[in-house]
DRENTORDO-416131 format. One record per atom (N, C-alpha, C): atom name; x, y, z. Coordinates in steps of 0.1 Angstrom, whole numbers. Example, Ala and Ser with C-alpha at 12.3 -4.5 7.8 and 13.67 -1.06 7.14 Angstrom:
2
<atom->N; east->132; north->-57; up->78>
<atom->CA; east->123; north->-45; up->78>
<atom->C; east->132; north->-33; up->78>
<atom->N; east->128; north->-22; up->71>
<atom->CA; east->137; north->-11; up->71>
<atom->C; east->129; north->0; up->79>
This chain:
46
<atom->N; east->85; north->-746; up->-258>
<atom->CA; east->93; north->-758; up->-259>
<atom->C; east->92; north->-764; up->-274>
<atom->N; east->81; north->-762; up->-278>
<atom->CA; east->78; north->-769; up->-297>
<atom->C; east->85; north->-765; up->-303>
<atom->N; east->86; north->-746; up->-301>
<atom->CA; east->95; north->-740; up->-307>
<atom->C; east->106; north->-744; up->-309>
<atom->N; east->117; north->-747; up->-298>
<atom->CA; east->129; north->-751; up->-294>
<atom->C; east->131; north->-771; up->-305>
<atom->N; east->124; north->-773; up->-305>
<atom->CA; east->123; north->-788; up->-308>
<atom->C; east->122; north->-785; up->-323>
<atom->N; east->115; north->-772; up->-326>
<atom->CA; east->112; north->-774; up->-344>
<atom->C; east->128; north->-763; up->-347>
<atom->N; east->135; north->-754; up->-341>
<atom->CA; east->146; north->-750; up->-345>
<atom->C; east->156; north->-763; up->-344>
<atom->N; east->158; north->-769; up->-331>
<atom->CA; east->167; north->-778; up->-335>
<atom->C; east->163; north->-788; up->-344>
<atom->N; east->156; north->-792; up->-345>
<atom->CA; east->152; north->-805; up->-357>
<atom->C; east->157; north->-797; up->-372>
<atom->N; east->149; north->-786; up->-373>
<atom->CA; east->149; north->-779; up->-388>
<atom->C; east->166; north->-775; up->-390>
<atom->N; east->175; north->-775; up->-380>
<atom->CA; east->190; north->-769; up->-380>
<atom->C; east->189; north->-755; up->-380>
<atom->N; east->179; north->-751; up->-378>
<atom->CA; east->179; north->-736; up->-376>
<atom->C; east->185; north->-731; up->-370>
<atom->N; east->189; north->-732; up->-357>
<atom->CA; east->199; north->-731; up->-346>
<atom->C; east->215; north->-728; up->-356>
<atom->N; east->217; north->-741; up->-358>
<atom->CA; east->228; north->-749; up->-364>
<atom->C; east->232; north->-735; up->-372>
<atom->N; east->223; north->-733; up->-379>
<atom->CA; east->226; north->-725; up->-392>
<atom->C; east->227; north->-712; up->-387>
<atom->N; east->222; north->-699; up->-381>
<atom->CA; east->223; north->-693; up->-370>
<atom->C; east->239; north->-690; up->-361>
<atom->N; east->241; north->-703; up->-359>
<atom->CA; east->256; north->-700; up->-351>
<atom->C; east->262; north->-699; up->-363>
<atom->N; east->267; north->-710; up->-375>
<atom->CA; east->276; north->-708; up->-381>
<atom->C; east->276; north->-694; up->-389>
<atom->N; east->264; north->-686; up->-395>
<atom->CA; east->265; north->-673; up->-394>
<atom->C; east->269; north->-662; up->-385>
<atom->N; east->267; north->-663; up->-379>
<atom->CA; east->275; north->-654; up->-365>
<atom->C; east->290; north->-658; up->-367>
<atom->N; east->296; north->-673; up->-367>
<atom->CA; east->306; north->-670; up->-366>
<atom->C; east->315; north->-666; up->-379>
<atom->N; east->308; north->-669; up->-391>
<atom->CA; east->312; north->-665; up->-403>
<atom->C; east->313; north->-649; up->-406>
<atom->N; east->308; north->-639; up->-398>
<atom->CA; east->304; north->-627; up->-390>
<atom->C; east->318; north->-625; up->-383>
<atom->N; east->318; north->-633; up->-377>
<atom->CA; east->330; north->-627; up->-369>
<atom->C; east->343; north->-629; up->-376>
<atom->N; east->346; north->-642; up->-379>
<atom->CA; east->356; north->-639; up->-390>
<atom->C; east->359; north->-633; up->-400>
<atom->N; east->348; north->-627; up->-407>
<atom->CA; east->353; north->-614; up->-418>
<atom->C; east->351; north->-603; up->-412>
<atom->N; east->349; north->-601; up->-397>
<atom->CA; east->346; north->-587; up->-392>
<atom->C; east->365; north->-587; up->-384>
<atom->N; east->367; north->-598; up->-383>
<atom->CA; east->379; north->-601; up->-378>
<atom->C; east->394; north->-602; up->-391>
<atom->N; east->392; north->-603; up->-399>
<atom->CA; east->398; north->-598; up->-413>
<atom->C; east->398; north->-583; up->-415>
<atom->N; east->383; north->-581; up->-417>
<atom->CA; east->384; north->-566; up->-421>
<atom->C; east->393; north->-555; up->-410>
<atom->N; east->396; north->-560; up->-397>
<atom->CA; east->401; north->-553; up->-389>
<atom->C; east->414; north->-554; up->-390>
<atom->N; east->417; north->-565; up->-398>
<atom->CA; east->433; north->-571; up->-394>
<atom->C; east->436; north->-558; up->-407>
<atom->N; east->431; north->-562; up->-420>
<atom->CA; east->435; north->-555; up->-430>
<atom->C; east->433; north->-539; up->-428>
<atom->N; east->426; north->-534; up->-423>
<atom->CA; east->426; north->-517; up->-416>
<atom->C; east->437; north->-514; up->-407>
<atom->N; east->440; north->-527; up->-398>
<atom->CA; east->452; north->-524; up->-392>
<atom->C; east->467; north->-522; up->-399>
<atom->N; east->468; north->-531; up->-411>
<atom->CA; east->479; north->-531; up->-422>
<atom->C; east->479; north->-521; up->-432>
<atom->N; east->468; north->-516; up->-431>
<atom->CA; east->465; north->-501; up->-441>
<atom->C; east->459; north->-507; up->-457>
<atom->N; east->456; north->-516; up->-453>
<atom->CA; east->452; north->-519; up->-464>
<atom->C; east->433; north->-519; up->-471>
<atom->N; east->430; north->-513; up->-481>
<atom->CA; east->419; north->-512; up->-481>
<atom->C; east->411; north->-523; up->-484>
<atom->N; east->402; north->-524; up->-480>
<atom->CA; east->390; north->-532; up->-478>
<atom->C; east->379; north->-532; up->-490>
<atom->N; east->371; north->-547; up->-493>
<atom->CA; east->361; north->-547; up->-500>
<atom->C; east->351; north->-531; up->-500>
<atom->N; east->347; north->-530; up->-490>
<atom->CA; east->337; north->-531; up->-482>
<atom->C; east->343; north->-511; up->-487>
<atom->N; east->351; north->-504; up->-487>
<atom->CA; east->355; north->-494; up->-483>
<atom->C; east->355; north->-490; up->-501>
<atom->N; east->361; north->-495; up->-508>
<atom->CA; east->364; north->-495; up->-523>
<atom->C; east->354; north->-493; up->-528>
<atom->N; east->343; north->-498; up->-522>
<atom->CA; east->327; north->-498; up->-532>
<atom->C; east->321; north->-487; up->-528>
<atom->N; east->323; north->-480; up->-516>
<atom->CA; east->317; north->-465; up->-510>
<atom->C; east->324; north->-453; up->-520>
């Protein structure tokens, strides 16, 4: 439970989700732009 009490207090949590979802939106981009044929950051630098 302390545990739980010092992540929410510290925003740890907080900070945690909006990474995930910041995650999912450029995983959600990079897929749109592979679908359009277009190349990617991520692809150019390999």
């Amino acid at each position: 439970m302390a545990l739980w009490r010092w992540r929410d207090a510290s925003g740890y949590t907080k900070k945690k989700e909006i990474e995930k979802m910041e995650k999912r939106t450029k995983d959600r981009i990079e897929k749109s732009r592979e679908a359009m044929g277009m190349l990617s950051a991520k692809r150019k630098k390999k």
